[in-house]
C-alpha positions in Angstrom: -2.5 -7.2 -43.9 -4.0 -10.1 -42.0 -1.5 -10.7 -39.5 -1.9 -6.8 -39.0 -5.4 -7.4 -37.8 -4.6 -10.0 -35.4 -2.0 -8.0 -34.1 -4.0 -4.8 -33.5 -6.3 -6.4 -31.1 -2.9 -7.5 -28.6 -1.3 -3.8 -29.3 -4.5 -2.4 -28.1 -4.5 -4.7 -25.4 -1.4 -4.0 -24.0 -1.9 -0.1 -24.9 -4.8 -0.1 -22.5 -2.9 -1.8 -19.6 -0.1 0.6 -19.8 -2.4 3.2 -19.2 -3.5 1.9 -15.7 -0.4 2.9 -14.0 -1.5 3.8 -10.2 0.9 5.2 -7.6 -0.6 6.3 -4.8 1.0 3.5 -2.1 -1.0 5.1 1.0 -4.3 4.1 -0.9 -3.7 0.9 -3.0 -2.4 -0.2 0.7 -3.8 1.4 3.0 -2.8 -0.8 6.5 0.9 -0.5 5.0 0.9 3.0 7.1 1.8 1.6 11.5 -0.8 3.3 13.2 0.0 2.4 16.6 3.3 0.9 18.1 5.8 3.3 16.6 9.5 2.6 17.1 11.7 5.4 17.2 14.5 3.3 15.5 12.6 1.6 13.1 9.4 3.9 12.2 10.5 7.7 13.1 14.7 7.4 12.0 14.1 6.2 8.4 11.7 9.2 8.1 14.0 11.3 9.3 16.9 10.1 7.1 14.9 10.5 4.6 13.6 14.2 4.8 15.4 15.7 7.6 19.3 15.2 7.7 19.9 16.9 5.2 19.5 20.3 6.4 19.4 19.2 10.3 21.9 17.0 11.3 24.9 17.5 13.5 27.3 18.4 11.3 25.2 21.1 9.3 22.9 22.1 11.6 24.2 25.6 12.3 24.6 26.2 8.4 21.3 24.6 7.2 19.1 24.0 9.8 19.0 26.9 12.4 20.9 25.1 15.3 18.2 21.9 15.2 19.7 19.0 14.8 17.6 16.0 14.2 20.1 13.7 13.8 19.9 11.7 17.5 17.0 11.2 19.9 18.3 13.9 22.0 17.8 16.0 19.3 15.0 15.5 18.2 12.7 15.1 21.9 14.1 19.0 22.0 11.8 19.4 18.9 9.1 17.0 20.4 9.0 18.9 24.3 8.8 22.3 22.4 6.4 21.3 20.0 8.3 22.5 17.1 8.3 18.8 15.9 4.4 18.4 14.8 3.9 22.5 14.5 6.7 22.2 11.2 5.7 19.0 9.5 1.8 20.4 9.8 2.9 23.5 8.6 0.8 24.9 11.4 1.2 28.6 11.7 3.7 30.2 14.0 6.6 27.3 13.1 8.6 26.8 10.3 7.3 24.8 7.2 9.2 21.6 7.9 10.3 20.2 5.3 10.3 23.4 3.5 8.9 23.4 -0.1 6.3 20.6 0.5 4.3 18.4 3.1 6.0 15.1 4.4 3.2 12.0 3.2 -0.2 12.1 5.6 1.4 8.4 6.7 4.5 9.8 7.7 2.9 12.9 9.5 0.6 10.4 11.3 3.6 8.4 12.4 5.4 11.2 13.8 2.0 12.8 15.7 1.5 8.9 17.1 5.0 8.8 18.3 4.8 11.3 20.0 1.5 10.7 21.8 2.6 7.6 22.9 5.4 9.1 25.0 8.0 9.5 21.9 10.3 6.6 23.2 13.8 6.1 22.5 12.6 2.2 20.9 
């Protein structure tokens, strides 16, 4: 019984610090998110891999992704000149819901929308 009660203060203990489990990245590091600077190959592909392909790259674009492929640059300035880029992933009216059941991350979004105001380069 008395090495119950020195016990019970450590399983509390470690009880307590299971319970702070926090895992919102874009606010425990909030300069993790590029806000300037974007590289096409190194900030705007991986998001793309990531969310888009899927659905819109070359090979299953006419099944999946009505005809847009996202899968190069060429592709993807299309979507950038027409605005249908930042219109879908805002899920601004009049354009498709991009991706379709939820919201890409606000970081990601933010990338995109800075990309593209800096001249969406092929970097």
């Amino acid at each position: 019984m008395k090495s119950l009660k020195k016990l019970l203060p450590i399983i509390l203990l470690l009880m307590s610090l299971s319970a702070c489990y926090y895992d919102n990245a874009e606010e425990l590091y909030p300069d993790a998110c590029k806000k300037s600077n974007i590289s096409y190959s190194e900030d705007i592909v991986p998001i793309m891999n990531m969310n888009c392909i899927s659905c819109h790259a070359s090979d299953n674009a006419n099944m999946f992704g009505g005809e847009i492929d996202l899968e190069s640059y060429s592709g993807i300035i299309e979507t950038v000149t027409d605005s249908s880029l930042s219109g879908s992933i805002n899920h601004t009216e009049g354009f498709s819901p991009m991706p379709f059941e939820s919201m890409l991350p606000d970081c990601q979004r933010k990338q995109i929308e800075i990309w593209i105001e800096e001249g969406a380069k092929n970097n």
